[in-house]
Backbone as numpy.savetxt, mean C-alpha at the origin, in Angstrom:
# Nx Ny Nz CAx CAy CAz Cx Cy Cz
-35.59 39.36 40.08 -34.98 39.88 38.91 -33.97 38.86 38.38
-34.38 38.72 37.34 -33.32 37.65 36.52 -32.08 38.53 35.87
-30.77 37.44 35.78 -29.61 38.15 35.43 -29.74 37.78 33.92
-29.27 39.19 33.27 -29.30 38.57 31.46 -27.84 37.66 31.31
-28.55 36.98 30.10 -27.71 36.12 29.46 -26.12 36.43 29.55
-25.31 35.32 29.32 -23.73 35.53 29.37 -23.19 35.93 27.82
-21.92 36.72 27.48 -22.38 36.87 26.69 -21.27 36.28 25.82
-21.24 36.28 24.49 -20.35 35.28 23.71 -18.60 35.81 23.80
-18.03 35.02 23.96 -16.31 35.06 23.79 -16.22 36.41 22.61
-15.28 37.28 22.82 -15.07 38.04 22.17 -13.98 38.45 21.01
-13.62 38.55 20.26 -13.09 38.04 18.90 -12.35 39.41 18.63
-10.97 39.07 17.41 -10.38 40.59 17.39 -11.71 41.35 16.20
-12.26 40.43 15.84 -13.55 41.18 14.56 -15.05 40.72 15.13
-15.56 41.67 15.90 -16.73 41.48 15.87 -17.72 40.69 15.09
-17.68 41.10 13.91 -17.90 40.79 12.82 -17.98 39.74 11.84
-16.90 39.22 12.73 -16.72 37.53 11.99 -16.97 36.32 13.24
-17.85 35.83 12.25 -18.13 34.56 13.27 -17.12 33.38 13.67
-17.27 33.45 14.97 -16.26 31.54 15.09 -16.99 30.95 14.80
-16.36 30.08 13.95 -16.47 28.59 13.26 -15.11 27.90 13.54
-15.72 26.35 14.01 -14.42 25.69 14.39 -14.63 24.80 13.20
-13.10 24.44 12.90 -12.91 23.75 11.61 -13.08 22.38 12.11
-13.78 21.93 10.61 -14.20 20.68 10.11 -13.79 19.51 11.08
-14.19 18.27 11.75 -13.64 17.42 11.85 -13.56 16.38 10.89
-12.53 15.50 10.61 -12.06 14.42 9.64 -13.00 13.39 9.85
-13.48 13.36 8.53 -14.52 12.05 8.70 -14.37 10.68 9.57
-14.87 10.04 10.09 -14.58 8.78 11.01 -14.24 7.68 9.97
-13.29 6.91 10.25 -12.90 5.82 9.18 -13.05 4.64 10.07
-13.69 3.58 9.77 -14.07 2.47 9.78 -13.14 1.87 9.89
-12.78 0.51 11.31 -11.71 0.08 11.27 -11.85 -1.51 10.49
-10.77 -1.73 10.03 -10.68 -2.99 9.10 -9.99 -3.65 9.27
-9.58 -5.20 9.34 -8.71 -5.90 9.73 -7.67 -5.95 9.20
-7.54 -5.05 8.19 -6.35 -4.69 7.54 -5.35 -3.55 7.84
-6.11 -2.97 8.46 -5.40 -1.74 8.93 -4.39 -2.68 10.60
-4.64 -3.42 11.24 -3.82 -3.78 11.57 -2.72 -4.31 11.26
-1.54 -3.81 12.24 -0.15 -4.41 11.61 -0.19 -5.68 11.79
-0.13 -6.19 13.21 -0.02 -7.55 13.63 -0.42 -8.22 12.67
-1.61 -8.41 12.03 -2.93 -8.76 11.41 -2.34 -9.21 10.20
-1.95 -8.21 9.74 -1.04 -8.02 8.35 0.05 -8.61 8.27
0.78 -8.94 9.33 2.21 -9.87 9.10 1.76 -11.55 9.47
0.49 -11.59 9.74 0.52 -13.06 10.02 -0.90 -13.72 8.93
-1.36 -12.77 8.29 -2.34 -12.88 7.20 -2.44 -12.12 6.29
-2.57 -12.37 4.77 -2.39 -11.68 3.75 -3.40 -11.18 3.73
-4.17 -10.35 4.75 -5.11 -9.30 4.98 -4.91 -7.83 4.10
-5.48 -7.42 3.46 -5.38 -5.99 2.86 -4.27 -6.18 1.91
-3.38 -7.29 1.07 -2.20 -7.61 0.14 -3.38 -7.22 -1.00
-2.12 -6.74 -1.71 -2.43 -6.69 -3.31 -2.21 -8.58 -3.91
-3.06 -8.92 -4.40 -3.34 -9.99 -4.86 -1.76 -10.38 -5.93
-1.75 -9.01 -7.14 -0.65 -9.04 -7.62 1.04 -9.46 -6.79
1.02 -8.62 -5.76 1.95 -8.49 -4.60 2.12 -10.28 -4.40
1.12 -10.64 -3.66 1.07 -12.46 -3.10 1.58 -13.10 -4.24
1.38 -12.83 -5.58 1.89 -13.90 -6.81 3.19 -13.42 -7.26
3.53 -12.09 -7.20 4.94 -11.89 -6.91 6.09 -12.11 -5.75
5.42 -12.47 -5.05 5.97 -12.93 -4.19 6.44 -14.53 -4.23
5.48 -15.24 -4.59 5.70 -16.51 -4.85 6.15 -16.75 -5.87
6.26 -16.26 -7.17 6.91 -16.29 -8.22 8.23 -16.28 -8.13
8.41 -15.24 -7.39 9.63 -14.93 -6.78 10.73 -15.42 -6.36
9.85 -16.48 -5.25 10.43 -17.68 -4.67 10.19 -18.75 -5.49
9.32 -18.91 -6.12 10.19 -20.14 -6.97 11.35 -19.77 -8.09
11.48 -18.66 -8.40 12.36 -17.90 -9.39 13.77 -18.74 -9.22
13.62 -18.97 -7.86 14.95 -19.80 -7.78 15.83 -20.57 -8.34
14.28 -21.78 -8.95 14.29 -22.65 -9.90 14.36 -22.15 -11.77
14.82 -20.96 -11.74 15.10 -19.98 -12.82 13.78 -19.75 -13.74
12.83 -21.02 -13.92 11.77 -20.73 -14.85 11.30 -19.62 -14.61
9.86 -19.59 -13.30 8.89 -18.18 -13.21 9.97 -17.13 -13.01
11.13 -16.97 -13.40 12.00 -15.56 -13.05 11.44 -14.36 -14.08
10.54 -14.52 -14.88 10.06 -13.67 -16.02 9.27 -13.02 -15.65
8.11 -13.98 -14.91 7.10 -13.83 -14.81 6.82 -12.81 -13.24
7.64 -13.68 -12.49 8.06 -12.84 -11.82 8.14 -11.56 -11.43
8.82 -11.46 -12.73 8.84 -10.17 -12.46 8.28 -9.00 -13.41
7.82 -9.72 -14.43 6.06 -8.76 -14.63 5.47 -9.16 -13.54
4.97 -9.71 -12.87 4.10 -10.10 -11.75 4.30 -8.60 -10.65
5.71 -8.58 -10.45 5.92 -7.38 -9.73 5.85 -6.57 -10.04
6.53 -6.24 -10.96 5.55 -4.75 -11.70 4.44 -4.19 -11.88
3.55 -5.11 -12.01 2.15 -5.49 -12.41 1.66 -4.39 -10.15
2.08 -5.84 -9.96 1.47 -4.88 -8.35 2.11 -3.94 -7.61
3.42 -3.23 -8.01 3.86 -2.23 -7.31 3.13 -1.29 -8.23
2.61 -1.13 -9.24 1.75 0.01 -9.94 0.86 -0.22 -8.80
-0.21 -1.26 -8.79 -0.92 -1.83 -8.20 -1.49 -1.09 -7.00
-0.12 -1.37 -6.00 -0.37 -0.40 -4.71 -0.13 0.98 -4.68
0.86 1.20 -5.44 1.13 2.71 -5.41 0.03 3.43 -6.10
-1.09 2.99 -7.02 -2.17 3.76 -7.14 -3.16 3.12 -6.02
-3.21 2.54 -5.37 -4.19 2.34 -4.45 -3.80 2.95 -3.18
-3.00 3.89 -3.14 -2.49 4.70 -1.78 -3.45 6.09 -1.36
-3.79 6.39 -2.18 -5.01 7.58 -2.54 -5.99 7.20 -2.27
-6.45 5.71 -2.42 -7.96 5.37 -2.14 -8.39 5.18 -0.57
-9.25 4.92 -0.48 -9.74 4.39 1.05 -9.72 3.00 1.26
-9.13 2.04 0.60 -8.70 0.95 0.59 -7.83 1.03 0.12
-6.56 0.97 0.98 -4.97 1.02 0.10 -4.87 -0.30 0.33
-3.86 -0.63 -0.59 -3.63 -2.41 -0.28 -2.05 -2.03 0.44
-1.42 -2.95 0.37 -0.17 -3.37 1.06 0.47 -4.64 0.15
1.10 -4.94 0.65 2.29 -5.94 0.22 3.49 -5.74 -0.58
3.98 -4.26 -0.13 4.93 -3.99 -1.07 6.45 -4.52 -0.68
6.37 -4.76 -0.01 7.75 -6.03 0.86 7.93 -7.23 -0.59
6.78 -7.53 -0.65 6.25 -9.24 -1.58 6.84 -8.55 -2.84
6.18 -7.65 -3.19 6.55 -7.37 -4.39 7.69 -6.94 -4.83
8.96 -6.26 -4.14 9.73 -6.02 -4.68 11.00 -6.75 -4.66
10.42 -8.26 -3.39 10.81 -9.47 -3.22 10.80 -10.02 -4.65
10.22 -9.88 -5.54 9.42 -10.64 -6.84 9.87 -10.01 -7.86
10.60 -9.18 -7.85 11.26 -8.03 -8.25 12.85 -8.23 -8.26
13.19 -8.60 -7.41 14.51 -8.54 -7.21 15.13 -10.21 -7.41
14.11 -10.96 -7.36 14.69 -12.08 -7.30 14.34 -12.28 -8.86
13.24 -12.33 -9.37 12.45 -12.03 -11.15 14.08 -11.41 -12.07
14.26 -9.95 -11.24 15.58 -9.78 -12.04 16.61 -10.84 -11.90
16.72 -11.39 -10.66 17.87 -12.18 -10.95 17.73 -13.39 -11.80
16.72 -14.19 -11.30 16.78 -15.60 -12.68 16.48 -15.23 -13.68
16.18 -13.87 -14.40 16.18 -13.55 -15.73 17.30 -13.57 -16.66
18.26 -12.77 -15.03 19.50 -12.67 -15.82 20.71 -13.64 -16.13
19.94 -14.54 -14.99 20.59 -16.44 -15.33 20.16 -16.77 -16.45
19.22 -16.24 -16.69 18.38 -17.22 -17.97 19.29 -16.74 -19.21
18.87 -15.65 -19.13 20.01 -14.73 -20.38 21.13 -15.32 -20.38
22.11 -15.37 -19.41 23.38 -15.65 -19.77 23.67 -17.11 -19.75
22.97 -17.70 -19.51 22.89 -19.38 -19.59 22.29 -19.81 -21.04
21.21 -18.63 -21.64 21.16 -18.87 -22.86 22.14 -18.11 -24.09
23.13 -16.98 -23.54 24.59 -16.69 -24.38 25.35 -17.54 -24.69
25.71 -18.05 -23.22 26.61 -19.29 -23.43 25.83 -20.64 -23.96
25.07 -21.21 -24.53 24.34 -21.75 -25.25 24.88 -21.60 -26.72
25.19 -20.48 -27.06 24.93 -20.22 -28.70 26.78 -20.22 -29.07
């Protein structure tokens, strides 16, 4: 004589089935998603970000201080809409590097061209 089947876990509703919720899709790893990766290669940077950045630093020399810093503007939109996607970029360090320095030789420029007139 065979023993019947075991029988299913029992629930406060008969009635309603278990269902276990969804698992999160698997995401693909990318060499960007590493940190290390990312501080020693402009892996996963917003392109914008890298030229604000360097703009930045030459801003020093007061010319690209303009550009600069449209440059930064340009890629902090840049990343902050690419945060939603499945490829977010990064480099928002660069950019607001490009940003801050952009404001400053602008504002050399300005007042070096007041005192001018």
């Amino acid at each position: 004589m065979e023993s019947p089947p075991p029988l299913p876990p029992r629930s406060e509703d008969p009635y309603v089935a278990q269902v276990s919720p969804p698992s999160p899709p698997a995401r693909e790893h990318r060499i960007g998603d590493d940190l290390g990766v990312r501080v020693l290669l402009p892996v996963g940077r917003s392109g914008w970000a890298i030229a604000a950045g360097y703009f930045g630093l030459f801003s020093l020399v007061v010319l690209p201080a303009p550009i600069a810093l449209i440059l930064s503007i340009i890629a902090i939109r840049d990343i902050k809409k690419s945060k939603n996607t499945d490829k977010p970029k990064y480099g928002m360090g660069r950019a607001v590097f490009g940003l801050v320095m952009g404001i400053l030789g602008t504002i050399i420029i300005l007042i070096g061209l007041s005192n001018m007139s």
